[in-house]
C-alpha positions in Angstrom: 150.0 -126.7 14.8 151.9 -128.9 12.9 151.3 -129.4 8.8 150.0 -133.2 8.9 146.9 -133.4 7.5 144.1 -134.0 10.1 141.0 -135.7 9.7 137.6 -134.6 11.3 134.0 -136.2 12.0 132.1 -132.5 11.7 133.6 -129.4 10.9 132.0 -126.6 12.2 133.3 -122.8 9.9 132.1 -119.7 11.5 131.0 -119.1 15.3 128.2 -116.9 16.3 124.7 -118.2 17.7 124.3 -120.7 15.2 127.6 -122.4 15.1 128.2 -122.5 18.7 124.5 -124.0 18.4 125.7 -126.9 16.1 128.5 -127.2 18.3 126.2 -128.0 21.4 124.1 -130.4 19.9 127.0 -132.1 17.6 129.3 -132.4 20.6 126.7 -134.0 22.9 126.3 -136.4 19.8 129.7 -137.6 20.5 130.8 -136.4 17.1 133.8 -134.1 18.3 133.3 -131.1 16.3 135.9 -128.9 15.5 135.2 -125.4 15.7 136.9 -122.6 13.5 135.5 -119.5 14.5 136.9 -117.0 11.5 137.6 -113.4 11.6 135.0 -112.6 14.2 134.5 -115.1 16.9 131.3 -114.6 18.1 130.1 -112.9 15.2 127.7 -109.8 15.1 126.7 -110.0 18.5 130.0 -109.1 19.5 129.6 -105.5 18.2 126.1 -105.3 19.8 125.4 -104.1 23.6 121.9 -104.7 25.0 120.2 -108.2 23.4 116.9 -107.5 25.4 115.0 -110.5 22.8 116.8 -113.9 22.9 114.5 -115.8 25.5 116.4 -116.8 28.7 117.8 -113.7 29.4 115.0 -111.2 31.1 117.1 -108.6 32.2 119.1 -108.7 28.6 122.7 -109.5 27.8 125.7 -108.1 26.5 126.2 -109.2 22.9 129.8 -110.1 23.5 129.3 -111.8 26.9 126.3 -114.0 25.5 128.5 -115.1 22.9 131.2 -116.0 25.4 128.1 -118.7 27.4 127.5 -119.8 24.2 130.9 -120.5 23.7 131.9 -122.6 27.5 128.8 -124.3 26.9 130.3 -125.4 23.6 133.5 -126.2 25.3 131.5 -127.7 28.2 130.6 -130.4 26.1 133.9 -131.5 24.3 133.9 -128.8 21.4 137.3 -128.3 20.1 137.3 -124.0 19.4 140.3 -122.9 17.6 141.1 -119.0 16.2 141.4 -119.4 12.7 140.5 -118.5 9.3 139.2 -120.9 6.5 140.9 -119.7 3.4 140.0 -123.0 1.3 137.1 -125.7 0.5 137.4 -128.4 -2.1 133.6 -130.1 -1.8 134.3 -132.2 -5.1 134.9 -135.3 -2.7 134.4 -136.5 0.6 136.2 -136.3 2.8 136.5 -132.2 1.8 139.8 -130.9 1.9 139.6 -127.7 4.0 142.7 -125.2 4.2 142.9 -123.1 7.5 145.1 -120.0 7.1 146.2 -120.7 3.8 148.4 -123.3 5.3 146.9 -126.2 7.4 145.0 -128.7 5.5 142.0 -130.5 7.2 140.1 -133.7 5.8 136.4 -133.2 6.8 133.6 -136.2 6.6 131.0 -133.2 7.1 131.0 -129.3 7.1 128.4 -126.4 8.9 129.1 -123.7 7.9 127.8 -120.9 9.7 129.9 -117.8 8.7 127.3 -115.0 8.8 127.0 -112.2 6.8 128.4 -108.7 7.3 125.8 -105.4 7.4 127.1 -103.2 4.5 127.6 -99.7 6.0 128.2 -96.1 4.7 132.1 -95.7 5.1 131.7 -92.6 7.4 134.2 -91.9 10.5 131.3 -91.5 12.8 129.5 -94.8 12.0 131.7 -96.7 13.3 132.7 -94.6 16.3 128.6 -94.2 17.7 128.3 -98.2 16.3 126.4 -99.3 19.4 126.2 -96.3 20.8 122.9 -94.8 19.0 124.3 -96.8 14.8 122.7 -100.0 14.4 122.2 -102.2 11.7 119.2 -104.0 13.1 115.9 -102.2 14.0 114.2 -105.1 14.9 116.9 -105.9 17.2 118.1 -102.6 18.6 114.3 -100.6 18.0 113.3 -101.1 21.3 115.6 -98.7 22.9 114.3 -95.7 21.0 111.0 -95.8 22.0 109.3 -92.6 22.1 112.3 -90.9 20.1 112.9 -89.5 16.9 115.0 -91.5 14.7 116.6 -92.4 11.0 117.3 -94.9 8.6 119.2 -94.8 5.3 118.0 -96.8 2.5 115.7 -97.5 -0.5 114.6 -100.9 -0.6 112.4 -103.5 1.5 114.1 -104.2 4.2 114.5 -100.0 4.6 111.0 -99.5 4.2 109.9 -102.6 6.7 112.2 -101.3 9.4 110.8 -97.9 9.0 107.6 -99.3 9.3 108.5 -101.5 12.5 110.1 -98.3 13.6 107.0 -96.5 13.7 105.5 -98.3 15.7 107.7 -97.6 18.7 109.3 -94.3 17.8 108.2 -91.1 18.1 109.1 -90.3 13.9 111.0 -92.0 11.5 113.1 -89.7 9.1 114.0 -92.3 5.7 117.1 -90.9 4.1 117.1 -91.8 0.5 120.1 -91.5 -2.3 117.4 -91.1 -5.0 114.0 -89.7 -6.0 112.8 -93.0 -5.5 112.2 -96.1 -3.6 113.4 -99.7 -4.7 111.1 -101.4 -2.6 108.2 -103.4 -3.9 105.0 -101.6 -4.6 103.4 -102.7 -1.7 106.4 -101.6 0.8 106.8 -98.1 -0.9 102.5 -97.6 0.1 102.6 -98.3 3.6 106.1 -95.9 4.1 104.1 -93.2 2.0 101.1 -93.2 4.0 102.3 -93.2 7.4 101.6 -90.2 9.0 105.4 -90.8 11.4 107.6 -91.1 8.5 109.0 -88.9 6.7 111.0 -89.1 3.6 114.2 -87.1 2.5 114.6 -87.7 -0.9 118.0 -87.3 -2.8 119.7 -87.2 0.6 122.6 -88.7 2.0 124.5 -88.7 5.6 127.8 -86.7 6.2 128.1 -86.9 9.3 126.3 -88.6 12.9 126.4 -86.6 15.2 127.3 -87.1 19.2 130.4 -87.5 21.2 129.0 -90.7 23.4 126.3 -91.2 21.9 123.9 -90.5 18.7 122.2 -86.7 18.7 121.8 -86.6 15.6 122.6 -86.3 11.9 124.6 -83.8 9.4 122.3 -84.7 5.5 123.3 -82.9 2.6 121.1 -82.7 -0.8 122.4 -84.0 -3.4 120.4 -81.7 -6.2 121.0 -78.4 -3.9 123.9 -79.3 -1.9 122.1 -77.4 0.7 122.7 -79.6 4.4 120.3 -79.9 7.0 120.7 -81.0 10.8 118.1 -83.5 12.1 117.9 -84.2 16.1 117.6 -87.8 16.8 118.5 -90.5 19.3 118.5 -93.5 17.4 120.6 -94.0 13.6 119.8 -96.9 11.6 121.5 -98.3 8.3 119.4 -100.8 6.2 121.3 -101.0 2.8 121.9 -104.9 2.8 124.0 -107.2 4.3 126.9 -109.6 2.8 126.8 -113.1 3.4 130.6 -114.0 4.5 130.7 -117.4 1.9 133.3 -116.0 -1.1 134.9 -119.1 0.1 132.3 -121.5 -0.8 131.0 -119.9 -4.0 131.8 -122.1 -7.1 132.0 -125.1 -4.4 128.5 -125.2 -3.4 125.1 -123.8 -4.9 124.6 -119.6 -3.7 121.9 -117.0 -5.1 123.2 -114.3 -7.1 123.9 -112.4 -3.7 126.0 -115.3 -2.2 123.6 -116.5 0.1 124.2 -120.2 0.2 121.0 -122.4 -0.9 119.1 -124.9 1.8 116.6 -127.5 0.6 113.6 -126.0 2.0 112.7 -127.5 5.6 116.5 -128.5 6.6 119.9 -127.2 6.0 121.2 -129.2 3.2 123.6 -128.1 0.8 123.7 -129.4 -3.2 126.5 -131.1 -1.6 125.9 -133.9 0.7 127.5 -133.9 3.9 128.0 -130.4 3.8 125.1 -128.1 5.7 124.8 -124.3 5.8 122.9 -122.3 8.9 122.4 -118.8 10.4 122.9 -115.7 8.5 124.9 -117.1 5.5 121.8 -119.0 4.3 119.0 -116.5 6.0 118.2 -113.0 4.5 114.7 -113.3 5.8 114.7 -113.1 9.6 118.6 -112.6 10.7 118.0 -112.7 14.3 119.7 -114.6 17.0 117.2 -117.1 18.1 116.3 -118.1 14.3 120.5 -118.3 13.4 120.4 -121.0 17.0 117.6 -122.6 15.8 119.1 -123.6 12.2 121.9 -124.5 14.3 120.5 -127.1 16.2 118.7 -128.6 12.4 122.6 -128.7 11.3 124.1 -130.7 13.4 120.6 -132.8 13.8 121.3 -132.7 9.2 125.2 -134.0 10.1 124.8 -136.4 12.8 121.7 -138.3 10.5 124.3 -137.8 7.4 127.0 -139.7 9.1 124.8 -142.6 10.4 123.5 -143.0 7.1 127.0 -143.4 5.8 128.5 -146.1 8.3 
């Protein structure tokens, strides 16, 4: 691509259900949005398997091949998908001045952004090796498939303690493998893990290794006070220690919390900025599902094409 600069009706940054999302409906606006789909095209879904939840599909979907119908259907419609990273945002003006690849400048009358966030995981070889394959960082997505079977999930905080709850629902028992000799979940949370008969609570323990060849069997914890290790036998491995919204980009451009999570007016997905409009998992730690990222999708490019009629 050449080094002009090239001006663009609605930039879309980031793919994944809720940019390819903002890509149907803006396209079939005629606004001839430009896609940029980052390091991941496709985003999380591309690392997952079975998606057994998002309606439409009733005999499920491959993560990476639902992604790829989202994308044609994109593409069906005029969207312009390029591979490419966006390394740069000035939103002082309009139109924004967007660098691609450190290199390529863009002038953009509006920006979605809808980069994602990335789970944060342990670091361990075997992680990533059984990551789909028994290792998930959803268990409201990926809970389904251990029904009836024993399984664990390593953290301390709500979203550890809600998953273990959701857990034990389906699962046969829930072992919660905790750093600490406490919980940093609210009050509320740490009660209902406490008092459920299916869960069951290492404290001061941490994961050395998953266990399995193909698939999860189970899991190598060490004490941290004894140093004495124990082997548990489980199907199903689950990491809930927080997530990272991908936006380092747009901090100090556009209004975050202190965890980077870019800030919506409440009921649509406007930015402090206007013209510039934030969806799916960069602006979501509550729900961070599929269907909900596609859904703030669609309000995006409803937000840009309303935005741009407003200025003509």
């Amino acid at each position: 691509m050449n080094q002009e600069t090239e001006n663009i009706k609605v930039l879309i940054i980031g793919s994944g259900p809720a940019g390819y999302t903002a890509a149907i409906y803006a396209s079939r606006a005629g606004l001839s949005p430009v896609m940029y789909t980052g390091i991941q095209p496709g985003g999380q879904l591309t690392i997952t398997n079975d998606v057994e939840n998002y309606p439409g599909y009733p005999d499920g979907v491959m993560g990476p091949q639902m992604m790829e119908d989202f994308k044609k259907q994109a593409e069906r419609f005029g969207t312009d998908v390029r591979y490419g990273i966006v390394t740069e945002m000035d939103a002082s003006e309009r139109p924004f001045k967007v660098t691609v690849d450190g290199n390529q400048t863009l002038l953009a009358e509006s920006v979605i952004i809808s980069t994602g966030a990335s789970a944060k995981w342990l670091g361990i070889e075997s992680e990533t090796r059984l990551n789909g394959k028994g290792v998930s960082a959803c268990a409201v997505c990926d809970g389904f498939f251990f029904r009836g079977k024993d399984v664990a999930i390593v953290g301390g905080g709500d979203t550890a303690c809600e998953e273990a709850s959701y857990l034990s629902n389906i699962c046969k028992k829930v072992y919660m493998i905790v750093r600490r000799d406490e919980l940093r979940a609210s009050q509320i949370m740490q009660n209902r893990v406490m008092k459920n008969p299916k869960i069951e609570i290492l404290w001061n323990h941490e994961t050395v290794e998953i266990l399995g060849e193909e698939e999860v069997v189970g899991a190598k914890v060490k004490n941290r006070i004894s140093g004495e290790e124990r082997d548990l036998d489980l199907e199903g491995f689950f990491v809930a220690i927080g997530h990272q919204p991908n936006t380092s980009v747009f901090v100090n451009q556009i209004d975050t919390d202190e965890n980077g999570y870019i800030l919506t007016k409440p009921g649509s997905t406007k930015t402090n900025v206007p013209g510039i409009f934030a969806c799916g998992d960069a602006q979501d730690h509550e729900y961070r599902q599929a269907v909900t990222a596609a859904g703030t999708g669609c309000m995006a490019a409803l937000d840009a094409e309303r935005f741009l009629a407003s200025q003509e």
